[in-house]
Backbone as a chain_set.jsonl record, in Angstrom:
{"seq": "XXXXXXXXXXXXXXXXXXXXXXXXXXXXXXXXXXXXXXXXXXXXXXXXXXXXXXXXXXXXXXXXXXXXXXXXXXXXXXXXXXXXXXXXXXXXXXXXXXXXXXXXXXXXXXXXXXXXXXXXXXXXXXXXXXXXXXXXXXXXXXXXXXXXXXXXXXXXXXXXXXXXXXXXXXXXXXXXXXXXXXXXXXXXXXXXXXXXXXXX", "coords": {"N": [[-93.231, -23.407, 31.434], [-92.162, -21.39, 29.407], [-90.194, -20.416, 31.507], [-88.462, -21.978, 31.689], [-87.609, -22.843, 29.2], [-86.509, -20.215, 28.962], [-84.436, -20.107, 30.891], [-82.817, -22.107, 29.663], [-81.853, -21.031, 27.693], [-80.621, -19.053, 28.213], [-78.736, -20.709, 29.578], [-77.134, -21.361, 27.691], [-76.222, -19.232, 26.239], [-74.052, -18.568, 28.016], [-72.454, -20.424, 27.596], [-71.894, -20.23, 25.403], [-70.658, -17.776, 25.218], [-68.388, -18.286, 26.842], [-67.035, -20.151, 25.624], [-66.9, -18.499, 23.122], [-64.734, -16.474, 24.928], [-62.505, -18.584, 24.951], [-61.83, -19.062, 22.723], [-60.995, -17.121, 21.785], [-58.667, -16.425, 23.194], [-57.458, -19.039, 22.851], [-56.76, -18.238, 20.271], [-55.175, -15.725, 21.154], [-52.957, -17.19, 22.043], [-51.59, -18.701, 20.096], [-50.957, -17.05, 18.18], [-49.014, -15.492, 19.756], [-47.281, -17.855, 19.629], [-46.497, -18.504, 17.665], [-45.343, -15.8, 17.02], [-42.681, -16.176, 18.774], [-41.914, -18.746, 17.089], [-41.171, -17.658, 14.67], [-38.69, -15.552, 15.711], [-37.353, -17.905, 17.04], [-36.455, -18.759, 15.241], [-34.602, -16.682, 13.374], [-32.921, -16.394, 15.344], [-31.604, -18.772, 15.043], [-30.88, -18.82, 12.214], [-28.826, -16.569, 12.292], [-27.042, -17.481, 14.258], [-26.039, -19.679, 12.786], [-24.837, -18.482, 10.526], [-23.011, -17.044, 12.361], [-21.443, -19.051, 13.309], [-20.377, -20.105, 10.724], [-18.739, -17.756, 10.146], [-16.992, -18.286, 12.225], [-15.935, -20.801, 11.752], [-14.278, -20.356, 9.627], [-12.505, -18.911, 10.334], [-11.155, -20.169, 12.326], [-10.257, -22.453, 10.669], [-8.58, -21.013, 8.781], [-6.592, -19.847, 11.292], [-5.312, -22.918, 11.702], [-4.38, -23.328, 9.421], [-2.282, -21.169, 9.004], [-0.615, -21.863, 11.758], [-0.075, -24.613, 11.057], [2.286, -23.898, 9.242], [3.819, -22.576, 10.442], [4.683, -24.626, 12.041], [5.609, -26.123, 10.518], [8.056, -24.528, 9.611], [9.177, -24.385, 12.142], [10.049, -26.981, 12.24], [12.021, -27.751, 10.426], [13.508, -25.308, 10.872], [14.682, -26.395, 13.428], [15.51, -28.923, 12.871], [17.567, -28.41, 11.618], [19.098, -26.744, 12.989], [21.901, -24.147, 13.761], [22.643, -24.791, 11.71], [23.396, -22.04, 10.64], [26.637, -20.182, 10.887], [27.624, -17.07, 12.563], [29.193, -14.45, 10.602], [30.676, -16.02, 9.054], [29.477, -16.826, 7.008], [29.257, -17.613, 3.245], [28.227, -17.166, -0.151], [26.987, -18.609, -2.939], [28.145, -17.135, -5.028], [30.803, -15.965, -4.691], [32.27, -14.239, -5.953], [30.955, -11.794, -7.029], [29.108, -10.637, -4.712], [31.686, -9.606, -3.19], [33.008, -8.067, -5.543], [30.727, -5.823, -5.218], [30.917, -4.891, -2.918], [30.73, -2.57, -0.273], [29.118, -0.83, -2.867], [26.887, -1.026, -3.542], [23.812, 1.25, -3.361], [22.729, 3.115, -1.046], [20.026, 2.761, 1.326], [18.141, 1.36, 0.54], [16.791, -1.921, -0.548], [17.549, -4.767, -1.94], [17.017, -7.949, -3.734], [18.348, -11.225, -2.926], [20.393, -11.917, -4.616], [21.509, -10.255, -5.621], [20.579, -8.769, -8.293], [18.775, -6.239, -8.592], [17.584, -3.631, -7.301], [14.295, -3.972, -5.084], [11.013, -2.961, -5.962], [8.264, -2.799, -4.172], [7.409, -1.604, -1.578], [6.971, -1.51, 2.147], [6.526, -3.409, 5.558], [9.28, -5.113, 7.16], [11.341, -8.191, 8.485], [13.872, -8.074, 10.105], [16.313, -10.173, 10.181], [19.195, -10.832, 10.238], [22.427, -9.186, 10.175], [24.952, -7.256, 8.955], [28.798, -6.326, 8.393], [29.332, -7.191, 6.527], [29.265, -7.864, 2.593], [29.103, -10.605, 1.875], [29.07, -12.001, 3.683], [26.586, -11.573, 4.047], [24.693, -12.133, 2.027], [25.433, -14.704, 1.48], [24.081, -15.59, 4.222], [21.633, -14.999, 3.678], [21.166, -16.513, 1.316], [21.326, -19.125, 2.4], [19.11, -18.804, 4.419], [16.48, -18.461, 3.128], [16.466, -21.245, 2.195], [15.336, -22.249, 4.5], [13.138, -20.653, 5.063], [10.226, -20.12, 3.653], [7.956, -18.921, 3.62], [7.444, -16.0, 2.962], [9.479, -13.504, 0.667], [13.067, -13.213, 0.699], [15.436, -10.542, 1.414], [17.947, -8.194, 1.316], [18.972, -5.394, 2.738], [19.947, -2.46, 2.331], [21.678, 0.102, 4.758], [23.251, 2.828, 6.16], [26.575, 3.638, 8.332], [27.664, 5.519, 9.914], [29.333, 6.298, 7.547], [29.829, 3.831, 6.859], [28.439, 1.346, 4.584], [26.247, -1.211, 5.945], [24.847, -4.511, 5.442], [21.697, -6.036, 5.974], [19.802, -8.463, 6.584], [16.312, -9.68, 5.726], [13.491, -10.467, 5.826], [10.661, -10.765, 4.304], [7.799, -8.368, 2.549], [6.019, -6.801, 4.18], [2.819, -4.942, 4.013], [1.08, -3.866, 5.837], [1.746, -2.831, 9.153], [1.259, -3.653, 11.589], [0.471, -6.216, 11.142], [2.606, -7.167, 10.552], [3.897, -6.617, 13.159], [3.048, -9.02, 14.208], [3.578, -11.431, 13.249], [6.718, -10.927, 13.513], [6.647, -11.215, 16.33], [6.042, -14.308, 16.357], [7.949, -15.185, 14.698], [10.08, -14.996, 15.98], [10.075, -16.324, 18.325], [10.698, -18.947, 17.047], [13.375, -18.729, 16.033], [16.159, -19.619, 14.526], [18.608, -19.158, 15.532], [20.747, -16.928, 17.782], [20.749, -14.186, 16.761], [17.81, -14.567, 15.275], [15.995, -14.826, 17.076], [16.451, -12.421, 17.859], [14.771, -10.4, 16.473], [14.172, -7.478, 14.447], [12.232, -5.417, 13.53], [11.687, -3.551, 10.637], [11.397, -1.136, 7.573], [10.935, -1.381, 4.613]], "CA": [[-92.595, -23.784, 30.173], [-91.976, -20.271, 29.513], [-89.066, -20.359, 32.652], [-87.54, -22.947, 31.46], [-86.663, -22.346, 28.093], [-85.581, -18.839, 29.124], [-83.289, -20.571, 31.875], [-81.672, -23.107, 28.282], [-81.509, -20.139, 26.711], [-79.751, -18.474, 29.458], [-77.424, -21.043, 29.686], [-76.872, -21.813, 25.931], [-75.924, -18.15, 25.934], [-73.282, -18.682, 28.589], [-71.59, -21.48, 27.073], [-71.269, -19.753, 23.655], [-69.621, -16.769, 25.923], [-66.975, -19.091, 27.639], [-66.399, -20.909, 24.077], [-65.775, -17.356, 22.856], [-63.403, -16.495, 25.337], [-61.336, -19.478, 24.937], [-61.64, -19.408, 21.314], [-59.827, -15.865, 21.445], [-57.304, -17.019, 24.176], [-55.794, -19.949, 22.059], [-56.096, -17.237, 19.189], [-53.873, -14.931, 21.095], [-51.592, -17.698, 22.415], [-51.266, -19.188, 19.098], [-50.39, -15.833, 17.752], [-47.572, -15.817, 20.491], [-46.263, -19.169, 19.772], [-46.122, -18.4, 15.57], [-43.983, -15.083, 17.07], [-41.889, -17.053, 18.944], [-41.178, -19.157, 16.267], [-40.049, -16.75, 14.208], [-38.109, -15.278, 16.326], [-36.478, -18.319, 16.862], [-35.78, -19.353, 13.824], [-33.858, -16.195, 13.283], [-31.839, -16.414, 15.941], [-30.804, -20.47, 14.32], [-30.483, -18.482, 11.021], [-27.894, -15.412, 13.309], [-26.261, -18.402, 14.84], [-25.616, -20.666, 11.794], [-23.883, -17.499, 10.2], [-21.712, -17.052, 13.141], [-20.425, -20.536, 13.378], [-20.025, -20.159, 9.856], [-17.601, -17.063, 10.178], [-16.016, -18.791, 13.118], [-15.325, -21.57, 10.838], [-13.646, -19.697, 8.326], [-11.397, -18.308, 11.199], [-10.385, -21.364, 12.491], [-9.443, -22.749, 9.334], [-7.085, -19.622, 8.491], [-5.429, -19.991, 12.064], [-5.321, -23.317, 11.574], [-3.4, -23.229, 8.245], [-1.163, -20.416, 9.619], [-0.273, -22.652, 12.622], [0.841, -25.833, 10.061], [3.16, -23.379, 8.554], [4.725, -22.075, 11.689], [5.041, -25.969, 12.709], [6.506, -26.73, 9.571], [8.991, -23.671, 9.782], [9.945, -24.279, 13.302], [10.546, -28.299, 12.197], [12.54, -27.701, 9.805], [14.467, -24.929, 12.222], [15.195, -27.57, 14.656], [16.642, -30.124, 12.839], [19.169, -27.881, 11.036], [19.913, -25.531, 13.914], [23.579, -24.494, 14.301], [23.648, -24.567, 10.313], [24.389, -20.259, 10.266], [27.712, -19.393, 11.628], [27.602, -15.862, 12.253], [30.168, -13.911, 10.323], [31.535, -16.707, 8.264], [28.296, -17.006, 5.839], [30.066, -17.459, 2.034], [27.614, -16.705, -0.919], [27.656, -19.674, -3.932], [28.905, -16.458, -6.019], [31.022, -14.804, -3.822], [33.193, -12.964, -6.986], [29.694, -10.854, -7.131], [29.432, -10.089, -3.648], [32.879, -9.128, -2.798], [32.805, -6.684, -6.553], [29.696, -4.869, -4.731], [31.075, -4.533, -1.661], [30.409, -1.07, 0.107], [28.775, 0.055, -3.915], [25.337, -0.554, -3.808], [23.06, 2.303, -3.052], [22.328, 3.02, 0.475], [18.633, 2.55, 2.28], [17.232, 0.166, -0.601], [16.455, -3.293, -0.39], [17.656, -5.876, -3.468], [16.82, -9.166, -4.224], [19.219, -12.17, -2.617], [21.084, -12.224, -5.696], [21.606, -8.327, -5.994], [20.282, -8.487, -9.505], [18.477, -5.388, -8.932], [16.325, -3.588, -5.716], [12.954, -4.052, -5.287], [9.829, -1.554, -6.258], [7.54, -2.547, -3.166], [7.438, -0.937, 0.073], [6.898, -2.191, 3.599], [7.821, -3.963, 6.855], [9.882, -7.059, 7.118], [11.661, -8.467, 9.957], [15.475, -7.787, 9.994], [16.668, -11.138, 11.056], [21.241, -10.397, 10.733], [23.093, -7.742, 9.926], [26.562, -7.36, 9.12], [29.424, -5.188, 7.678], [30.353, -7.634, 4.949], [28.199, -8.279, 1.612], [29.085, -11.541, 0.967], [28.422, -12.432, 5.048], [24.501, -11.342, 4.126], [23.898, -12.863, 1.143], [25.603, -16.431, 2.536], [23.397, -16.154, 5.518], [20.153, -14.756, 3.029], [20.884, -17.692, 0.664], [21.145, -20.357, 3.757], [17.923, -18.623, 5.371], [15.391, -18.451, 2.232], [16.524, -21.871, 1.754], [14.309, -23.269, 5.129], [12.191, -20.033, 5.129], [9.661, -19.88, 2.013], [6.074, -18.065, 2.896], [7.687, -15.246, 2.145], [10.774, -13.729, -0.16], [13.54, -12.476, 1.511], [15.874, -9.48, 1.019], [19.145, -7.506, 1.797], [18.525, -3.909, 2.911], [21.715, -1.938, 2.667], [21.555, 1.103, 5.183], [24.95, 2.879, 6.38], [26.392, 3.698, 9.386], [29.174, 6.677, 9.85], [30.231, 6.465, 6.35], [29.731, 2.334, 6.056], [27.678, 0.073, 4.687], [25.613, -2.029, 6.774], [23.989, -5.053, 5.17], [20.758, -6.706, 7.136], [18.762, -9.819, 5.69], [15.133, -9.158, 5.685], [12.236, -11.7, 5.38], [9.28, -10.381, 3.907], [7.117, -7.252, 2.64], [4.164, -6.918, 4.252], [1.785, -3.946, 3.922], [0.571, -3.057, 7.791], [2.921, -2.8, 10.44], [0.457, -4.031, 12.471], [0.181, -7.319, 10.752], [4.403, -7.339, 10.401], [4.59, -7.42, 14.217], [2.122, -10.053, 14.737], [4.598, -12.597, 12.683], [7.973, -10.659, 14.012], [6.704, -11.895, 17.371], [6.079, -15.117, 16.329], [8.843, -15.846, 14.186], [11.285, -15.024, 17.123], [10.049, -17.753, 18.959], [11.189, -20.284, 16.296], [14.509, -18.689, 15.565], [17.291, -20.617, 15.058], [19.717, -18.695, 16.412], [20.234, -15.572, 18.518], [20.171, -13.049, 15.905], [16.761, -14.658, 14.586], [15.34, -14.82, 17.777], [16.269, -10.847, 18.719], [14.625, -9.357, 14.872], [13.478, -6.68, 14.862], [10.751, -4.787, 12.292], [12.014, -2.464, 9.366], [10.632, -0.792, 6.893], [11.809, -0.907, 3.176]], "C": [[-91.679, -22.659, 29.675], [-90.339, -19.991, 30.205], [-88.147, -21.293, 31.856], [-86.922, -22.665, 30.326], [-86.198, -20.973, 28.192], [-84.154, -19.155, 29.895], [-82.186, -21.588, 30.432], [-81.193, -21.77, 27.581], [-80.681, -19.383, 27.407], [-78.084, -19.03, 29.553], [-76.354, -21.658, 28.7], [-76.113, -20.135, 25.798], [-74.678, -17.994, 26.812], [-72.36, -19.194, 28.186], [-71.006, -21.033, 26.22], [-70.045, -18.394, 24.053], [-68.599, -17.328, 26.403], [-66.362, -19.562, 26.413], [-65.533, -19.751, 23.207], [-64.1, -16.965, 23.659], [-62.795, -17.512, 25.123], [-60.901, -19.578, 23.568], [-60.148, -17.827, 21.214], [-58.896, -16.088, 22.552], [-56.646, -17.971, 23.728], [-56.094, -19.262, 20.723], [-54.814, -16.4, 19.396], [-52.526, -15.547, 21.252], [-51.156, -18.707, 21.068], [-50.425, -18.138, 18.176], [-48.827, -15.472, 18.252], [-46.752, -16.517, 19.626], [-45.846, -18.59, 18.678], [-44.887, -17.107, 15.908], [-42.89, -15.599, 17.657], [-40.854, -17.694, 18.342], [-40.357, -18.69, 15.53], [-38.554, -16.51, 14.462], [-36.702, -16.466, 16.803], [-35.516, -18.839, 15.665], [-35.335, -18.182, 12.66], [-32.766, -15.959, 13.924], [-31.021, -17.871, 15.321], [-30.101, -19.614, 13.061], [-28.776, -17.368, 11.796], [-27.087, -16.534, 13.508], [-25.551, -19.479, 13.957], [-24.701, -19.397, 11.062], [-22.781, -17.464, 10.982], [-20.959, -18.165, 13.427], [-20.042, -20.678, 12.122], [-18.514, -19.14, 9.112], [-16.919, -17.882, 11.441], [-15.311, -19.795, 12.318], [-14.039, -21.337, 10.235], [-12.311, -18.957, 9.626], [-10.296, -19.422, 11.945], [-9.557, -21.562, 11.293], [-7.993, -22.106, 8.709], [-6.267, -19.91, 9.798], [-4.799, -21.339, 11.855], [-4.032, -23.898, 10.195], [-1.929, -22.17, 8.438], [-0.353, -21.172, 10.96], [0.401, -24.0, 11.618], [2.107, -25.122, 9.889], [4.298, -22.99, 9.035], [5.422, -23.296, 12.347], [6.031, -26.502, 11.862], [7.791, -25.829, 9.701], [10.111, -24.131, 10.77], [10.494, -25.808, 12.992], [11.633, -28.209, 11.371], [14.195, -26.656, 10.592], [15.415, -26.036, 13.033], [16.141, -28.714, 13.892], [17.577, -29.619, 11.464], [19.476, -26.685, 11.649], [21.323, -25.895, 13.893], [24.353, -24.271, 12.674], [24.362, -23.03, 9.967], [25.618, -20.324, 11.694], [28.106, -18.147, 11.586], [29.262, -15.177, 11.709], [31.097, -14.483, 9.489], [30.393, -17.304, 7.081], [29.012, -16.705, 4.349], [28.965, -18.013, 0.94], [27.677, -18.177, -1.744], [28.06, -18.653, -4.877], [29.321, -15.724, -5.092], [31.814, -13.697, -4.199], [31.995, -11.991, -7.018], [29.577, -10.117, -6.07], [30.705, -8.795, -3.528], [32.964, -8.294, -4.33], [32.025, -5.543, -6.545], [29.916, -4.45, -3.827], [31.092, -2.952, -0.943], [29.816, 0.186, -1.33], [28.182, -0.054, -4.403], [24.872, 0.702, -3.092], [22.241, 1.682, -1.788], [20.534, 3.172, 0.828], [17.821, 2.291, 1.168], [17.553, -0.934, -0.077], [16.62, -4.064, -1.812], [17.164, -7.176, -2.674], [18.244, -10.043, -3.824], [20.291, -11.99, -3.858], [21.767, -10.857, -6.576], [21.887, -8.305, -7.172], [20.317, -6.666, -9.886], [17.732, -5.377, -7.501], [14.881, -3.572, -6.127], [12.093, -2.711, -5.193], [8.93, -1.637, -5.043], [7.904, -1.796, -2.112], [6.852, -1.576, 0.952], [7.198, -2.886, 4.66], [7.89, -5.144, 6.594], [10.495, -7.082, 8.213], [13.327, -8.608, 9.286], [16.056, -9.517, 11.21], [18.227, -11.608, 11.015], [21.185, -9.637, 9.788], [24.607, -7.869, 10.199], [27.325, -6.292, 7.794], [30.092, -6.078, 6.346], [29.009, -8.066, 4.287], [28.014, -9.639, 1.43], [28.897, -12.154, 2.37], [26.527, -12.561, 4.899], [24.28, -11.651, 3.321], [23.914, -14.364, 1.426], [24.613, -16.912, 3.38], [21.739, -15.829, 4.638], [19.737, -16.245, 1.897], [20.255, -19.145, 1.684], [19.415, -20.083, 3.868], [17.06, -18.603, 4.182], [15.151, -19.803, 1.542], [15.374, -23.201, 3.159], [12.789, -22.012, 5.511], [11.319, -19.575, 4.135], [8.39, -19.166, 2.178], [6.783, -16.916, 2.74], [8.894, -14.837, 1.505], [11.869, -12.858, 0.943], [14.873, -11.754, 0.719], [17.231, -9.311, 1.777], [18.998, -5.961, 1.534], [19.732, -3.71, 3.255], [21.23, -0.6, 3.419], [23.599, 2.093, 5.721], [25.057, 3.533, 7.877], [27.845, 4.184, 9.62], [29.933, 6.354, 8.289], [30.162, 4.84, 5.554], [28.739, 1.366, 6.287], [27.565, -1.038, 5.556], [24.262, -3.01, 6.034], [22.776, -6.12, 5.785], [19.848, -7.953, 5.66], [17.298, -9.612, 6.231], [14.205, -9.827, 5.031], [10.773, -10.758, 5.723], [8.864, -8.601, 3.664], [6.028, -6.585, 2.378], [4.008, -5.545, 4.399], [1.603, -3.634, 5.129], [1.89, -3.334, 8.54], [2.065, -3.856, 11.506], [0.355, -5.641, 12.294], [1.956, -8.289, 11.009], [5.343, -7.606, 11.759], [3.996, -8.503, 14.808], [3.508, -11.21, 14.369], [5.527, -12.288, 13.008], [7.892, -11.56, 15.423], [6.756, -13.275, 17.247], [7.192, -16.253, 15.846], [10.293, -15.407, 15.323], [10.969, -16.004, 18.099], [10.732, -19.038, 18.178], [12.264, -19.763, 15.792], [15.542, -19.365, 15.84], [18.526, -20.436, 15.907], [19.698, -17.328, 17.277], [19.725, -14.281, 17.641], [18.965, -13.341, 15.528], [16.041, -14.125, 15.905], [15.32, -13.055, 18.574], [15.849, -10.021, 16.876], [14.029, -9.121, 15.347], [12.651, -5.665, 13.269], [11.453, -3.69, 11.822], [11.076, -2.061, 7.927], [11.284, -0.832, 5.41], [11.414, 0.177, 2.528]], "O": [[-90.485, -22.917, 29.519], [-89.441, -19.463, 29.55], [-87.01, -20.957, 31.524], [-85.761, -22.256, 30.338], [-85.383, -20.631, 27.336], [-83.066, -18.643, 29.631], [-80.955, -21.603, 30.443], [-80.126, -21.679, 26.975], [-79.731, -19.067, 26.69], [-76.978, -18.492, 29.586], [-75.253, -22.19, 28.841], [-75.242, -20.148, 24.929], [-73.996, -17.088, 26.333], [-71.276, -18.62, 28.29], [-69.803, -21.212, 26.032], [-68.999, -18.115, 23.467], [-67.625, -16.577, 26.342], [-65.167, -19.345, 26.213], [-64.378, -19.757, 22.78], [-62.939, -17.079, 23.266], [-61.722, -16.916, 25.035], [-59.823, -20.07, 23.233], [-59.0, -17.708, 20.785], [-58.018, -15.278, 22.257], [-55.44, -18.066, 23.957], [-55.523, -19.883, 19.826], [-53.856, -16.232, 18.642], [-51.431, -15.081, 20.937], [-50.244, -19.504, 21.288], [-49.396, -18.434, 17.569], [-47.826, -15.257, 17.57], [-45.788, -16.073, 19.002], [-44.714, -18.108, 18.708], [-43.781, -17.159, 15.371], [-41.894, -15.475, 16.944], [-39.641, -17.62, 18.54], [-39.159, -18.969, 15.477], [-37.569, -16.943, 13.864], [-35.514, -16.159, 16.904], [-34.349, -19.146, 15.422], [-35.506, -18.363, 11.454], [-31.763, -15.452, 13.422], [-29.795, -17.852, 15.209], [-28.884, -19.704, 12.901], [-27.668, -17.844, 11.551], [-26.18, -16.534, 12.676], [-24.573, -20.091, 14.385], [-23.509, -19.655, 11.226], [-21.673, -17.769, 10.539], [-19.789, -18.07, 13.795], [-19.151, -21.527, 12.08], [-17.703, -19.408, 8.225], [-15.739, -17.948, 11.098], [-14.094, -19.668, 12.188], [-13.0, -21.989, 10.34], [-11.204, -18.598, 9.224], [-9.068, -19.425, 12.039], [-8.495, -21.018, 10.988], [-6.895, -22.537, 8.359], [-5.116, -20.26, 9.537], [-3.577, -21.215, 11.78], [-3.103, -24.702, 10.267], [-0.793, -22.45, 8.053], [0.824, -20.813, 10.991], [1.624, -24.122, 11.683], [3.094, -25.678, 10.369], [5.412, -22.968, 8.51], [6.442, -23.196, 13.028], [7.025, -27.143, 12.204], [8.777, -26.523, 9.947], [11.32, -24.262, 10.576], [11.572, -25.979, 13.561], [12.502, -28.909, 11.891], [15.354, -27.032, 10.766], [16.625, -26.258, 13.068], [17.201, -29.206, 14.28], [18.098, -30.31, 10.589], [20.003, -25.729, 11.08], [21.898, -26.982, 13.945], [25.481, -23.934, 12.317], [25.394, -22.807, 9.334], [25.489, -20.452, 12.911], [28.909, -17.848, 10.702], [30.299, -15.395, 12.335], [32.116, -13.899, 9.122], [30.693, -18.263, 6.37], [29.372, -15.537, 4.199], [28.716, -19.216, 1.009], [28.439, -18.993, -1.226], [28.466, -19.229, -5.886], [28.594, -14.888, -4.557], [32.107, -12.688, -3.558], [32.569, -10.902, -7.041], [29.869, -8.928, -6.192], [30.646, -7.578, -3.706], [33.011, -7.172, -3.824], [32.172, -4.558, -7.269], [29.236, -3.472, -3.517], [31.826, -2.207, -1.593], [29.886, 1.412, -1.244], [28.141, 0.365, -5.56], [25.604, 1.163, -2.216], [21.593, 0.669, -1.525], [20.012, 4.077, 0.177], [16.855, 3.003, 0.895], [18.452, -1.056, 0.754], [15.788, -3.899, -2.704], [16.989, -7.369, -1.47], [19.276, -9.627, -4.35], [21.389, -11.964, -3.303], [22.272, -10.658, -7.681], [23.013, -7.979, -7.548], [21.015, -5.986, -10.639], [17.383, -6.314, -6.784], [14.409, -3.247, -7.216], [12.371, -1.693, -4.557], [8.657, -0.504, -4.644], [9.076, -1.429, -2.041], [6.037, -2.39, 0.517], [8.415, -3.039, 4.769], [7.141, -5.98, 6.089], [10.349, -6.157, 9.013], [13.721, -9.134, 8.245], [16.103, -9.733, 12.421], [18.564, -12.613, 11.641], [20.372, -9.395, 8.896], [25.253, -8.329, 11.141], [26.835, -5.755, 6.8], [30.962, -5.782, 5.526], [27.999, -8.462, 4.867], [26.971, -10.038, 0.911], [28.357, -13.24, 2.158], [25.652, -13.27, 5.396], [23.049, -11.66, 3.359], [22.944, -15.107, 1.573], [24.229, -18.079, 3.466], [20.752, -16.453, 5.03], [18.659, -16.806, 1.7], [19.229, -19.826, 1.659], [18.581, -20.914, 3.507], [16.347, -19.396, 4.798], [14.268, -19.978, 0.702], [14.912, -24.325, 2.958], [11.732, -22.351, 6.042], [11.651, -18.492, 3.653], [7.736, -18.8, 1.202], [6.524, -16.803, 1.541], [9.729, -15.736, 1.614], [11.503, -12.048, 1.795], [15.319, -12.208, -0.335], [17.604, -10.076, 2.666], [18.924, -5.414, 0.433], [20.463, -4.307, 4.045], [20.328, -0.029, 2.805], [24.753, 1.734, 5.486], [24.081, 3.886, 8.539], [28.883, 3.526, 9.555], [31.152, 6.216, 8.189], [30.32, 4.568, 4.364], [28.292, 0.793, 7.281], [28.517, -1.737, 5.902], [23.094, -2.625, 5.979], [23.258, -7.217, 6.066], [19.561, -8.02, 4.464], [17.27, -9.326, 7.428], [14.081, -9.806, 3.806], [10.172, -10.325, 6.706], [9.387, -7.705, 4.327], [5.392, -6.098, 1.444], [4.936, -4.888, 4.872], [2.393, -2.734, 5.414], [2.833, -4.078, 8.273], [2.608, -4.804, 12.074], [0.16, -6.315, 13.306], [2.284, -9.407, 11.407], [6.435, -8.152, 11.912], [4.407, -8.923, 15.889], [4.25, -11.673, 15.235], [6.13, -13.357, 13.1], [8.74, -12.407, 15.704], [7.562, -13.759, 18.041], [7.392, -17.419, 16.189], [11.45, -15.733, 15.058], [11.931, -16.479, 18.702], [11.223, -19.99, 18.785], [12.435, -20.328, 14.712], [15.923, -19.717, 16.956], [19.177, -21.18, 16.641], [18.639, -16.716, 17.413], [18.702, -13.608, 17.766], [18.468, -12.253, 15.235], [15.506, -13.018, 15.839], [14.566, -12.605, 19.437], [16.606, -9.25, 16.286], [13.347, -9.618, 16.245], [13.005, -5.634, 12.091], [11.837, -2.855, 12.64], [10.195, -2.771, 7.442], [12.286, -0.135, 5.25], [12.007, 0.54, 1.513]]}, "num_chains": 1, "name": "protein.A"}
């Protein structure tokens, strides 16, 4: 009698040992899984951020691309309108009274009110020895080019004025040849398509 219940008890004591181990083996692999989870469900959180800045990047090229489409459409179906060297102002008594007697390596305003206070690069897209040639061709050109304002930078050259038309003034250089490159692809004519980056 004796044997026997030592042998239940024996194997009642076995069982409860195997039950243990397994009890702490889907403890530890439960422990796993819960890190796991985590774990993943920071990488979803990491990954929903970054599709969320990708977003936001799209979108911006996206909107910069319309603009360039609209530019270049507008290009196209009034190429041919600048004739270099025969560009005539709608005030050209103003012009031709300034002629070679604005102040050299400034930048005015289309309408040479007055020069401008900013600083930085723009894209020199013609250049010529007459005033009333670069405002003609600055009036024409600000009239299909609008994201930004555009200018007449007087510099000189052996003794004479040299007036250039000049769209835009952006802050980085870096940023100024990103759009120089681009906007010479959609130029209408040769001079647009050979500008080149200045500084005001």
């Amino acid at each position: 009698m004796n044997a026997q219940l030592t042998s239940e008890n024996q194997e009642l004591r076995r069982s409860k040992d195997d039950l243990e181990k397994k009890s702490n083996s889907l403890a530890a692999m439960n422990e796993q899984l819960t890190y796991e989870m985590e774990s993943l469900k920071s990488d979803v959180s990491k990954l929903q951020a970054e599709n969320s800045n990708l977003k936001n990047e799209i979108d911006e090229l996206e909107s910069e691309n319309e603009g360039l489409v609209t530019t270049l459409e507008n290009s196209k179906s009034n190429s041919g309108a600048v004739a270099n060297g025969n560009n005539m102002p709608a005030n050209s008594a103003n012009c031709s009274s300034k002629q070679g007697a604005l102040m050299g390596n400034k930048s005015y305003f289309v309408d040479l009110s007055s020069t401008i206070t900013v600083h930085g690069w723009g894209v020199q897209v013609y250049s010529t020895k007459s005033l009333c040639d670069a405002q003609g061709y600055a009036e024409n050109f600000e009239s299909y080019y609008k994201m930004w304002k555009t200018y007449i930078k007087v510099t000189e050259d052996n003794g004479e004025q040299i007036y250039s038309v000049v769209y835009g003034t952006l802050k980085y250089e870096d940023q100024a040849k990103v759009y120089m490159e681009n906007f010479k692809k959609i130029g209408r004519n040769e001079d647009e398509r050979n500008a080149i980056l200045v500084q005001h």
